[in-house]
C-alpha positions in Angstrom: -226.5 -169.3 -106.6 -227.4 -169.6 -110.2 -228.8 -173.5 -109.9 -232.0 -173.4 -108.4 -235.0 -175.6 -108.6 -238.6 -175.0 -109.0 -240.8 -177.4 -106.5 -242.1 -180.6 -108.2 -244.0 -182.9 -106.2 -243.2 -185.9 -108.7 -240.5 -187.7 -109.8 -241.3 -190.2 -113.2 -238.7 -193.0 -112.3 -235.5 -194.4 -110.9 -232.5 -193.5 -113.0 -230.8 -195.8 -115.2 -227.1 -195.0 -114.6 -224.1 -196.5 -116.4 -221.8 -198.5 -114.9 -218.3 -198.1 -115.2 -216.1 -201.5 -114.3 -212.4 -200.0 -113.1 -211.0 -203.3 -113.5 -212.0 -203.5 -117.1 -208.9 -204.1 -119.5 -211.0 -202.8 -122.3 -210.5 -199.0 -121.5 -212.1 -197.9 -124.5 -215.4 -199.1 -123.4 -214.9 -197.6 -120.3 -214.4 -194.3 -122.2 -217.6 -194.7 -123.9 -219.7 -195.8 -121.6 -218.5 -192.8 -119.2 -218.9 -190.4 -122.2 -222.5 -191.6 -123.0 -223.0 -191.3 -118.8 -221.6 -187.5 -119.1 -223.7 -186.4 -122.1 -226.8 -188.0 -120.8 -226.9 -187.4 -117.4 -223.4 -186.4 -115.5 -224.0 -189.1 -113.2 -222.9 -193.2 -112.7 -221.3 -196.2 -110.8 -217.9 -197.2 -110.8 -217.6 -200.7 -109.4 -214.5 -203.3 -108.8 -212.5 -199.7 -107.6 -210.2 -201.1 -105.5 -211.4 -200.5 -101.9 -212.4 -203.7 -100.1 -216.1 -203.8 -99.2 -215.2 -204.9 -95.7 -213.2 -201.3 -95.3 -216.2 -199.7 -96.9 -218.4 -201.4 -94.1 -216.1 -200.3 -91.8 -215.7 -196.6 -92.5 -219.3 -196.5 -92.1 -219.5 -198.3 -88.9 -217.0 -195.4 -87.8 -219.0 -192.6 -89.3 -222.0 -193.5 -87.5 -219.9 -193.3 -83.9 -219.1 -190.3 -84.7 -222.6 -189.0 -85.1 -223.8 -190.8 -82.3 -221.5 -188.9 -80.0 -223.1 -186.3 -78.0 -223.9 -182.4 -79.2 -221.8 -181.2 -77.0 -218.8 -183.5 -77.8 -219.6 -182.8 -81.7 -219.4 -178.8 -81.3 -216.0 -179.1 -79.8 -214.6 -179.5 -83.6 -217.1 -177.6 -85.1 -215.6 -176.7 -88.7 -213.2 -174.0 -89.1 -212.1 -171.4 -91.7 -210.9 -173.8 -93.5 -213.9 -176.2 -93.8 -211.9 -178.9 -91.5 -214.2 -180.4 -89.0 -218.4 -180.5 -87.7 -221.0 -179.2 -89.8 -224.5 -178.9 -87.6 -227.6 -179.9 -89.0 -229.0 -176.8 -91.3 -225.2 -175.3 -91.3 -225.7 -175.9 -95.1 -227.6 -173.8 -97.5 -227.5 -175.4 -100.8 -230.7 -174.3 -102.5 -232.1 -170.6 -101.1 -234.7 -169.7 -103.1 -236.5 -172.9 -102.2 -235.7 -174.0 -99.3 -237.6 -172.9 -96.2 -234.2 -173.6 -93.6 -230.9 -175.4 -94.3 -230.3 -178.6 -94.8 -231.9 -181.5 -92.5 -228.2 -183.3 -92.2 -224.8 -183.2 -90.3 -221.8 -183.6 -91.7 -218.0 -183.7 -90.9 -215.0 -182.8 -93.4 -211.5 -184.1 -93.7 -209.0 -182.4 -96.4 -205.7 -183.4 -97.1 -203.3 -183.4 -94.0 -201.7 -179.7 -94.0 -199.1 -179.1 -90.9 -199.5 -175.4 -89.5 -195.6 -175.7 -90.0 -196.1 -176.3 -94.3 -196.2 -172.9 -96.6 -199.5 -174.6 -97.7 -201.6 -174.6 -94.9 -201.7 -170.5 -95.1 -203.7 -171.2 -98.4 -207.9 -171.5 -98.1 -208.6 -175.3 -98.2 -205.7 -176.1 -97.1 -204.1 -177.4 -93.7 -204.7 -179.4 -90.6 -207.3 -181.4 -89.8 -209.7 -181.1 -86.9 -210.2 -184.7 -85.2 -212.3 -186.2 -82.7 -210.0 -186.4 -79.4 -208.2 -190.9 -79.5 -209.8 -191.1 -76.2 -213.7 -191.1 -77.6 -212.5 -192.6 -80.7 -209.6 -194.5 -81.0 -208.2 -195.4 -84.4 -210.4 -193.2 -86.0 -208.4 -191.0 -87.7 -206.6 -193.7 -89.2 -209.6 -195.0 -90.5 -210.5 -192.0 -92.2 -207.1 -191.2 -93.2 -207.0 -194.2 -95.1 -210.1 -194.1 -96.8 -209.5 -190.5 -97.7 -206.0 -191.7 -99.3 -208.1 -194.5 -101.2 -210.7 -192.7 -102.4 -208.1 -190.5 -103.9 -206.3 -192.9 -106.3 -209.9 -194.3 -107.2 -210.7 -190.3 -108.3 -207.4 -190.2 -109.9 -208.7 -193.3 -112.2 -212.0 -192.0 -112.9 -210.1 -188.3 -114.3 -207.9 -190.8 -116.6 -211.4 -192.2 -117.9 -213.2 -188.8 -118.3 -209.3 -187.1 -119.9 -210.0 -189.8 -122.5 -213.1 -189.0 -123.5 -212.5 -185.1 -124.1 -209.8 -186.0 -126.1 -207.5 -185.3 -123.7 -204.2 -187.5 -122.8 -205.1 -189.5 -119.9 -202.9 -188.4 -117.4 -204.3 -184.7 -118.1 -205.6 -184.1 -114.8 -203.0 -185.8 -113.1 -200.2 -183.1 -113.3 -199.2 -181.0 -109.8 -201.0 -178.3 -110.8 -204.1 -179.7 -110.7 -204.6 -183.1 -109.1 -201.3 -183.5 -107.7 -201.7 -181.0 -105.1 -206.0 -181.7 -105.1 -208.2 -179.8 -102.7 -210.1 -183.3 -101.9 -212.1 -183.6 -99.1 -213.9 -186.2 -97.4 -217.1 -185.7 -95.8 -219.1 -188.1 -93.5 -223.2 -187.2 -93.7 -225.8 -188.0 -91.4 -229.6 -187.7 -92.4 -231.2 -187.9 -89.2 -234.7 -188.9 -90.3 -236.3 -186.0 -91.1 -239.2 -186.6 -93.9 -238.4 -184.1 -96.9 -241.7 -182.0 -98.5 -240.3 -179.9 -101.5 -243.8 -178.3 -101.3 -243.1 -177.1 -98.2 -239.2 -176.2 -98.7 -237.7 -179.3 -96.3 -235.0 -181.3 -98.0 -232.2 -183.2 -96.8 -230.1 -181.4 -98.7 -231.2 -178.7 -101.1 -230.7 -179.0 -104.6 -227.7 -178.0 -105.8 -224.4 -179.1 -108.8 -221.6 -180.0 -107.0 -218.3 -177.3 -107.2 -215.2 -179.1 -108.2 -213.9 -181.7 -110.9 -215.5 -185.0 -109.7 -217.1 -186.1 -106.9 -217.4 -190.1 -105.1 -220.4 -190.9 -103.4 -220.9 -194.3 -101.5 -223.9 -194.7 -99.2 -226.1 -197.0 -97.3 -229.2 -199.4 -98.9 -231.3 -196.1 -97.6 -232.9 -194.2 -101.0 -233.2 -190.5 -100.6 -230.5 -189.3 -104.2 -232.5 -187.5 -107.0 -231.0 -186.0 -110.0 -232.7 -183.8 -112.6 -231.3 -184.4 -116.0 -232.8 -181.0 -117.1 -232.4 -178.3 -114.8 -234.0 -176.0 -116.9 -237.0 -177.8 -118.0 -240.2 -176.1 -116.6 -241.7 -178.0 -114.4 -238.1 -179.7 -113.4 -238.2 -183.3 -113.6 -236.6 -185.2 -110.8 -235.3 -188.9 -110.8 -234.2 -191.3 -108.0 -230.6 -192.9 -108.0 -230.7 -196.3 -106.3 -227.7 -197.0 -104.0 -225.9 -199.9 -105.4 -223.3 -201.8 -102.9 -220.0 -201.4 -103.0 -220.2 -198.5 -105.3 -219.2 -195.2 -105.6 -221.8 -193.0 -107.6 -219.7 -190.4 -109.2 -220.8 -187.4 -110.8 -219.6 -184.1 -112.6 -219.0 -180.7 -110.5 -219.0 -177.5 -112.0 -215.2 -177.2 -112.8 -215.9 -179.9 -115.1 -218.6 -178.2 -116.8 -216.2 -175.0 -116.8 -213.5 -176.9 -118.4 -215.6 -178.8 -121.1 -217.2 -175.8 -122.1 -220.8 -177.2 -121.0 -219.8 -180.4 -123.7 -220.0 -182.4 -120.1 -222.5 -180.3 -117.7 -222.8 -180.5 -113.8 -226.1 -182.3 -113.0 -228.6 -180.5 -110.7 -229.0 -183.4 -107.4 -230.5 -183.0 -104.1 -231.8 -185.7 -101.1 -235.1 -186.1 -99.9 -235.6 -188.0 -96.4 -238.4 -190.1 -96.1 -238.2 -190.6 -92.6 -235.4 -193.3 -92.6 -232.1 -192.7 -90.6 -229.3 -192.2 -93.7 -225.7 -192.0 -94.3 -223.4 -191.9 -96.8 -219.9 -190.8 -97.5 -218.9 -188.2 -100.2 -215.4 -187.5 -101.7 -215.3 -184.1 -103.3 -211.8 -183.8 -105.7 -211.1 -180.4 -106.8 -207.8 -179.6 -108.7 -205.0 -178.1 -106.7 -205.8 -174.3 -105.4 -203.9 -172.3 -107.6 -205.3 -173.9 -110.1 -206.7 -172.2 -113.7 -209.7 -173.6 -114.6 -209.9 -172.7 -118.4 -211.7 -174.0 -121.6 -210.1 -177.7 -122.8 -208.4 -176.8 -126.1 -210.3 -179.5 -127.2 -214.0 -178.5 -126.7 -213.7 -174.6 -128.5 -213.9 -173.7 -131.8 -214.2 -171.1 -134.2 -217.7 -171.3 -133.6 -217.9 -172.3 -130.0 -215.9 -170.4 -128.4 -215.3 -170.2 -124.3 -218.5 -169.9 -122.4 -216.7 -169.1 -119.3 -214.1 -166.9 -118.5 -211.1 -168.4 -116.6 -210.9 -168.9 -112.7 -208.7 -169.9 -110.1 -209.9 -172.7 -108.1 -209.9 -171.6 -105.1 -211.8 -168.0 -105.8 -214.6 -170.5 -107.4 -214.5 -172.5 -104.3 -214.1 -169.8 -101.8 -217.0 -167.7 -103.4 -219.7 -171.2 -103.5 -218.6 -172.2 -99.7 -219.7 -169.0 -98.5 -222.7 -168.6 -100.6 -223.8 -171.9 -99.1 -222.4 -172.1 -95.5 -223.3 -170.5 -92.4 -221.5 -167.9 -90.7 -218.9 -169.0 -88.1 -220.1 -166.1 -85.9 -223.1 -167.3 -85.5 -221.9 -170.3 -83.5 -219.4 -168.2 -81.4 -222.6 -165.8 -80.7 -224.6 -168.6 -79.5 -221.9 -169.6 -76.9 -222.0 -166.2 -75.4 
């Protein structure tokens, strides 16, 4: 992985993100202040999105159930090939060259609802879901299923926003062969309480830019977000994000960056635990698999051309999944 972080044990202060108001008939404000978020930092809220704070509430009432199941009862949908289902704590990888083991979190992913009998579920990234059995959680899938659906319109909001300001016609993003077929997947995240020491290569999650076009995050009132502006600066300097209510924190991924032609960059993140319990709940939207992530006509030039050549989506994907993830096998060997 080409992101990596050098240790720093300080961070100077608590972020000041934008705030981006989804209900805001003024849409060119909303275009600025998201371009002024993208060129300063990649990351900031979205509020008055649509999804009721008593479902939000909800879905995280449900996600803790889930985690509070049994190992055993966990492991019986550990994720698959095609990232559907369990992720162990330090399944995940994110930062190598720092970080001492995996990740100190579980997770649990749901994509878009594939039928084995659909041409598209042959496709990485695409297919059917694994779920926890109705018996142990009744009306859980439904839960999920719904938030997964809402979460998508609200990404499909946010793209009009960011198509705006790269000159772009708003519904840019929003054609089948990117987000109208999206690789978007939900995924539940547990921080167990472990207390983070980047001196001594423990984080929550290692740092790391996200891999697709946008992602949504929502958590609880527990802190534990940092962002580094900078991810090149030397020594790196790292800045909390405070979780806001009833917001989704939404930041850049790398397909963004890829597209823009580094005009809007991918922001370098990772979670410390301080010894709290945490969750939160992310929404990763990528384009559509066989997408071709190219350089926007409108951010080259004569002199600026493309920085990056151009890539399917799902190679990108494919090839940052298994940089970061363990190896199924491992799991399987363990059960022998």
């Amino acid at each position: 992985m080409g992101n990596q972080s050098t240790p720093s044990p300080q961070v100077t202060k608590f972020s000041a993100l934008n705030c981006i108001d989804l209900s805001n008939p003024d849409i060119n404000q909303s275009v600025e202040l998201l371009k002024q978020a993208c060129l300063d930092s990649g990351f900031f809220y979205v509020v008055n999105h649509g999804i009721s704070q008593e479902f939000m509430d909800q879905v995280f009432v449900q996600s803790r159930e889930f985690f509070s199941l049994p190992h055993e009862e966990k492991m019986k949908i550990l994720r698959n090939e095609k990232h559907r289902g369990y992720t162990p704590v330090l399944d995940e990888l994110l930062d190598p060259e720092n970080q001492v083991h995996g990740d100190y979190k579980e997770g649990y992913y749901i994509g878009v609802e594939k039928g084995e009998d659909d041409l598209d579920s042959k496709k990485p990234f695409y297919g059917p879901n694994r779920w926890p059995s109705p018996d142990v959680l009744p009306g859980w899938r439904e839960t999920m299923e719904k938030f997964h659906r809402e979460a998508l319109q609200v990404g499909k909001e946010v793209a009009k926003i960011i198509a705006l300001a790269l000159d772009l016609d708003a519904n840019f993003f929003d054609q089948p062969q990117m987000l109208g077929e999206p690789i978007a997947t939900l995924r539940l995240l547990h921080y167990e309480g472990q207390v983070s020491d980047p001196l001594k290569g423990l984080y929550g999650a290692g740092a790391h830019t996200d891999y697709g076009l946008i992602t949504l995050l929502t958590t609880d009132d527990i802190p534990g977000l940092q962002i580094c502006k900078d991810r090149d600066a030397k020594p790196q300097i790292w800045e909390d994000v405070s979780p806001l209510k009833g917001a989704f924190i939404v930041n850049l991924g790398d397909m963004l960056e890829r597209w823009s032609n580094c005009v809007f960059k991918s922001t370098l993140h990772r979670v410390l635990g301080n010894g709290q319990e945490r969750f939160s709940i992310a929404y990763f939207l990528e384009p559509s698999h066989d997408c071709l992530v190219e350089c926007l006509p409108t951010c080259k030039s004569a002199t600026n051309p493309p920085k990056f050549p151009p890539i399917l989506c799902c190679d990108y994907l494919t090839k940052r999944y298994n940089d970061t993830h363990a190896d199924l096998n491992i799991y399987k060997k363990r059960e022998t």
